[in-house]
N, C-alpha and C positions, 0 to 999 in steps of 0.2 A: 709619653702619656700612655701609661698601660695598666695593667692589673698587676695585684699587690701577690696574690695565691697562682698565678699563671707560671709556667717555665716550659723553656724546650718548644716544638712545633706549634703547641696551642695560644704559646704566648706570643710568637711569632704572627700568628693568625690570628690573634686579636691586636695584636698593634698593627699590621697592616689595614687591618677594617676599620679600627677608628680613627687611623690616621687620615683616613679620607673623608672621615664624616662631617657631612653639612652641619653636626652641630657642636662640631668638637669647636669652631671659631666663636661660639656662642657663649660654650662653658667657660673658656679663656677670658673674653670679656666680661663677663659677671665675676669670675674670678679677682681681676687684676680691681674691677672697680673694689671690692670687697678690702682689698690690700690696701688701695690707696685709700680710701674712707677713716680705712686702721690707722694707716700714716698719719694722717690728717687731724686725728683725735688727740694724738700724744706729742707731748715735746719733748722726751728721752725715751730711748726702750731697751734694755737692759736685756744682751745679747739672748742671756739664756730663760728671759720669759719671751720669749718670739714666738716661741709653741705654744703657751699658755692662753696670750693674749685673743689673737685669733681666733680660739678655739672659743672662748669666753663670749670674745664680742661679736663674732661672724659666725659660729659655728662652722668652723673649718681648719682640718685636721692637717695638722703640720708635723712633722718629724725635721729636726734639724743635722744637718749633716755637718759632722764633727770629727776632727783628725785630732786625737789627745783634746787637750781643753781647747783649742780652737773653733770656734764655728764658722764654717765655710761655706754655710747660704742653708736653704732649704728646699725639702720638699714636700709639697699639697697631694693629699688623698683626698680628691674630691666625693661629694655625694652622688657624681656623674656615674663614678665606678673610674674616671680618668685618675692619671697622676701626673699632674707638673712637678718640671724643677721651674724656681724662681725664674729664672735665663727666659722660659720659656712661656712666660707670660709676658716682663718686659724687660731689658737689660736695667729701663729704669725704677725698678723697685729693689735692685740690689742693696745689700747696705755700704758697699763702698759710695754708692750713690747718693747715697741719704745720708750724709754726715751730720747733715743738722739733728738726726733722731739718732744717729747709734756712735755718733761723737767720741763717748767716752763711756769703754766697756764697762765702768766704775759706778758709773750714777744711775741711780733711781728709778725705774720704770713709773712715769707722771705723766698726767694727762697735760696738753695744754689747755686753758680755763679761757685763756683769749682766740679761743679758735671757733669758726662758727659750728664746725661739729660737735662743738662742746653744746651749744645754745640748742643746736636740733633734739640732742641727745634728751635735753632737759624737756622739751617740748613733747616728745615721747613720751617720758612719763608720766607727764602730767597728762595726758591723753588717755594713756592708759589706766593711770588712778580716775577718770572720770568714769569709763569703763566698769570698770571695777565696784565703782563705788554706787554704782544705776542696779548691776546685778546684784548686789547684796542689800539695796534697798528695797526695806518691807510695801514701798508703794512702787510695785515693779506696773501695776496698773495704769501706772501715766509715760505717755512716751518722754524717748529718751532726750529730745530735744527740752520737754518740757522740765525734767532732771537735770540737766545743766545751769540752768537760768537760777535755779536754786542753792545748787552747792558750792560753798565758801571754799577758801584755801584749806582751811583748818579739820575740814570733811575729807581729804582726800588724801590726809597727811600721813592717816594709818598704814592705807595701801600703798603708798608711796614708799615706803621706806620696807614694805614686805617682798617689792621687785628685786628679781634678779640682777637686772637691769642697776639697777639704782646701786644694792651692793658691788658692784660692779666698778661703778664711776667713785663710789666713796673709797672702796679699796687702793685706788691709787691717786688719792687728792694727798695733798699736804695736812698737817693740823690746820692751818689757818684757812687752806684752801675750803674745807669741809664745813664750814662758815659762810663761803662764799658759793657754795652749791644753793644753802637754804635761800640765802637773797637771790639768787639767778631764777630759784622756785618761784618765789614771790614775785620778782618782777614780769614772770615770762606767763604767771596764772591767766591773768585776763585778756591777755591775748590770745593764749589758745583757747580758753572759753569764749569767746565771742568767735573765733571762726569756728570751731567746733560744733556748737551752738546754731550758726550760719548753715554750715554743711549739712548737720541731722535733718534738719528742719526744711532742707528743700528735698531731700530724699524722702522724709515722710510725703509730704505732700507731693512730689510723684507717683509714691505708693498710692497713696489714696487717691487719685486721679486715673490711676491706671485700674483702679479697683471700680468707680465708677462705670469709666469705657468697658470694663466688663459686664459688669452689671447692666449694661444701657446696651448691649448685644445681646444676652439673653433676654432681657425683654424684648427687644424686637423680632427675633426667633419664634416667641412662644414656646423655650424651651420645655418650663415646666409648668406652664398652663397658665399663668397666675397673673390677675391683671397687675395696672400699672403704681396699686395703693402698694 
């Protein structure tokens, strides 16, 4: 775990200091979770987007280490300014490990669609097109909670398909799969709406509670003179 522009005494002297650092166990962990959530997402990965994907879905910079056309693991340039090799996060995120995802150097880089990081993914978006879809509406005047309760599937379908995010998961579906993205939309809509919906709606009303209790201290103060009308 060192720096990528470092060599000689200085680089020495930055990997002795971070290798000691109380948060270098921290980065690792965030790290590895990051890899296996990636794992988790796909059910083949097609050796030579191993860099791509990461980078796409976790924003995390990977360089593959390659002898001729071989690739023989990787390594992460984190945002830490650390650099792991794979090994050194866990022996098990290798891919000799994970046969089930790097199988057969041949096939497809494809999401699995029966995985539940598929289901979160989708629930993401749709959260985010609700988002989306409060700030470009012309009645930004009513809270956001109140904004939910009214917007359809078919209101959030624009922004939905203008994510990153969303390009992302369609780029490696199947034809028939990219079908089954729109049903999983539909089916997973009113569930996030109604907790969504739930969650706004108790935070407003803490705000506004906590804006009271303020209000109800300055009057008792006599801050700015003024009675209790």
């Amino acid at each position: 775990m060192v720096y990528r522009r470092l060599s000689g005494p200085k680089l020495q002297k930055v990997f002795g200091t971070h290798s000691t650092s109380k948060l270098l166990p921290t980065h690792r962990k965030r790290l590895l979770k990051q890899i296996e959530i990636t794992y988790g997402l796909f059910k083949s990965i097609r050796p030579n987007d191993l860099a791509d994907i990461p980078k796409e879905y976790q924003s995390i910079a990977i360089k593959l280490d390659k002898r001729g056309e071989a690739t023989n693991g990787y390594t992460i340039y984190d945002k830490s300014g650390y650099v792991f090799m794979e090994t050194e996060l866990s022996p098990n995120i290798r891919r000799d490990k994970r046969s089930n995802i790097f199988e057969n150097g041949e096939e497809f880089t494809e999401i699995n669609t029966n995985n539940k990081q598929f289901t979160l993914e989708v629930q993401k978006l749709i959260k985010a097109a609700f988002q989306t879809c409060y700030l470009k509406s012309k009645q930004q005047n009513r809270l956001f909670s109140e904004s939910i309760r009214t917007i359809k599937l078919e209101n959030i379908l624009p922004y939905k398909t203008q994510s990153k995010n969303y390009v992302f998961l369609e780029r490696h579906l199947t034809k028939n799969q990219k079908e089954l993205l729109y049903k999983v939309l539909a089916k997973e809509f009113l569930l996030v709406k109604k907790k969504l919906c739930k969650q706004e709606t108790k935070k407003e009303r803490e705000t506004l509670e906590n804006k009271f209790k303020l209000i109800g201290k300055v009057l008792k103060k006599d801050v700015f003179n003024v009675g209790t009308k």
